[in-house]
C-alpha positions in Angstrom: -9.7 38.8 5.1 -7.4 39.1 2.1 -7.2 36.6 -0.8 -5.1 35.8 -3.5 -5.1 33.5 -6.5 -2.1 31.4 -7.9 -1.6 29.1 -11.0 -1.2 25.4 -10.1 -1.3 22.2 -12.9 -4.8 21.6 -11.5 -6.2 24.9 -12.5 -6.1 28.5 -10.9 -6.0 28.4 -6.8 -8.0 30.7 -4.9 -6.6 31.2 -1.0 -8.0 33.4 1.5 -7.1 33.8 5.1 -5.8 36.3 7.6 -3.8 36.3 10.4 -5.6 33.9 12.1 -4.8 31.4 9.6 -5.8 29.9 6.2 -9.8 29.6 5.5 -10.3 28.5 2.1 -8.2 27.2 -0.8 -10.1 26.3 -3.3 -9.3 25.3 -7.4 -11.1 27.5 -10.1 -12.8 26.2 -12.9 -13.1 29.5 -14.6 -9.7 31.6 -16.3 -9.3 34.4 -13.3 -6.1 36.4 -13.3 -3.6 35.2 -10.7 -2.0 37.7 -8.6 0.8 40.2 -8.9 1.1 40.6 -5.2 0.1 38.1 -3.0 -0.8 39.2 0.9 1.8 38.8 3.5 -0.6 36.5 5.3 -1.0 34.1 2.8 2.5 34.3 1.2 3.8 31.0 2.9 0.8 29.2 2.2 0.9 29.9 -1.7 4.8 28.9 -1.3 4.2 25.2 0.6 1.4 24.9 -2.3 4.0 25.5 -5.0 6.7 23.0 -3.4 4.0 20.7 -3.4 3.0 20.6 -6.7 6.1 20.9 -7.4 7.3 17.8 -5.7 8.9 18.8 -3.2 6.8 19.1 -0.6 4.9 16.4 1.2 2.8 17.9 4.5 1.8 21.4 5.1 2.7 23.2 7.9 0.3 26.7 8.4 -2.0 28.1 10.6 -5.5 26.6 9.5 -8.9 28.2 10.1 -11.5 26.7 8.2 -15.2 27.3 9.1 -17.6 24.7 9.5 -19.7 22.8 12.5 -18.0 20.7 15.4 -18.5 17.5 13.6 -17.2 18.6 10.1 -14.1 20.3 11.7 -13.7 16.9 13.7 -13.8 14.9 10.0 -11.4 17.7 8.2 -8.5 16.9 11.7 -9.1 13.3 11.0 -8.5 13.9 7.2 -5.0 15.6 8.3 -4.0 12.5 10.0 -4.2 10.2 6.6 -0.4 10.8 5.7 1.0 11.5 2.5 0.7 8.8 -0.7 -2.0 7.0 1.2 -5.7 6.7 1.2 -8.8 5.6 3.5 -12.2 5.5 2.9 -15.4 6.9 4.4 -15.9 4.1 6.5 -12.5 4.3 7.9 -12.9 7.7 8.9 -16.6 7.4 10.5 -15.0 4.5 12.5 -11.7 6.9 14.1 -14.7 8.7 15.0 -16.6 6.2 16.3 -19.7 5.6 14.7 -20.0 3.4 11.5 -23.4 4.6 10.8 -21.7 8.4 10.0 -20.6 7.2 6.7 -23.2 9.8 4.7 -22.2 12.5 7.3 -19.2 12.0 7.1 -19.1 11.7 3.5 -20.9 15.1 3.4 -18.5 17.1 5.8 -16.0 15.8 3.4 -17.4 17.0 0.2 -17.3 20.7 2.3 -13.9 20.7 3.1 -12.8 24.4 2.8 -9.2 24.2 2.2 -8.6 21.9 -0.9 -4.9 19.7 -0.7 -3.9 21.0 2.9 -6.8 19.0 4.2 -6.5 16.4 1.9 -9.9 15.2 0.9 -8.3 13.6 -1.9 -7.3 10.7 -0.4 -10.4 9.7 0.4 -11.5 6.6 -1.7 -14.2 4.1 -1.9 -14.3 0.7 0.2 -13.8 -0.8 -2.7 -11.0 1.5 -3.8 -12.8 3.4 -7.1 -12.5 7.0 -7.4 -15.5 8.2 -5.1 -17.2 12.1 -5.6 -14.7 14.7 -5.7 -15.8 19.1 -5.6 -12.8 19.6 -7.8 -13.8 17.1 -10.1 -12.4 13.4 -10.8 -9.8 14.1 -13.0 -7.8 16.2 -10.1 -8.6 13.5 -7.8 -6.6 11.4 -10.0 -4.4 13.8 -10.8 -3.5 14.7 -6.8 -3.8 10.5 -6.0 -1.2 9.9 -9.1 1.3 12.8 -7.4 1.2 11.2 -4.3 1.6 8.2 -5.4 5.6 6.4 -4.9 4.6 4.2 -7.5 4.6 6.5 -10.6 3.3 5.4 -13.7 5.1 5.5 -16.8 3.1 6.4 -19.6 4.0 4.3 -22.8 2.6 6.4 -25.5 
């Protein structure tokens, strides 16, 4: 497993994976020191993440591998159908999977989701369309929601 850790406007990235594809991304909330050299393996994934962010770059195309149970890796695939600048909610997810009473489980295998942005648990919102729990913390939600967005807001002041 090798690993590597990039700067992004959100914070420091952490990415591990191998050849058999990408496990984790995850954002820092701590100062670590990015790297010099980044792993062959993970080289393209830390370049799509970088187009991204930078805007020009709006679905990912690597090998994933993230670990979890049958049912979480089922939510995380249904999370990389939601397409670009749009959002659903927990209860549109448990019902692609067919059971409207998984709302809590499925909230729950989306608060684990391993690989932060590529599987885009971001765009996960509340029924009512507030800002809803988010491991990377609210303001990146925003942030990530606000990127995506087509409409982008001008700030006045």
């Amino acid at each position: 497993m090798e690993s590597c850790i990039i700067q992004s406007p959100l914070g420091y990235t952490k990415i591990i994976g191998d050849e058999n594809g990408i496990q984790t991304v995850t954002v820092l909330n701590s100062d670590e020191m990015f790297s010099d050299i980044i792993p062959e393996t993970l080289e393209d994934c830390a370049y799509q993440l970088n187009e991204y962010f930078n805007g020009k770059r709006q679905s990912f195309d690597l090998k994933l591998n993230p670990q979890g149970t049958d049912f979480q890796k089922q939510v995380w695939n249904e999370l990389l159908k939601i397409p670009f600048g749009k959002t659903a909610s927990y209860l549109d997810l448990s019902k692609k999977l067919g059971d409207v009473k998984a709302i809590r489980a499925v909230a729950n295998a989306n608060g684990k989701n391993p690989i932060w942005i590529i599987i885009p648990c971001h765009r996960i919102i509340g029924s009512d369309g507030s800002l809803t729990g988010y491991a990377g913390g609210l303001h990146r939600k925003q942030w990530l929601l606000e990127h995506e967005s087509p409409f982008k807001q001008q700030r006045l002041f």
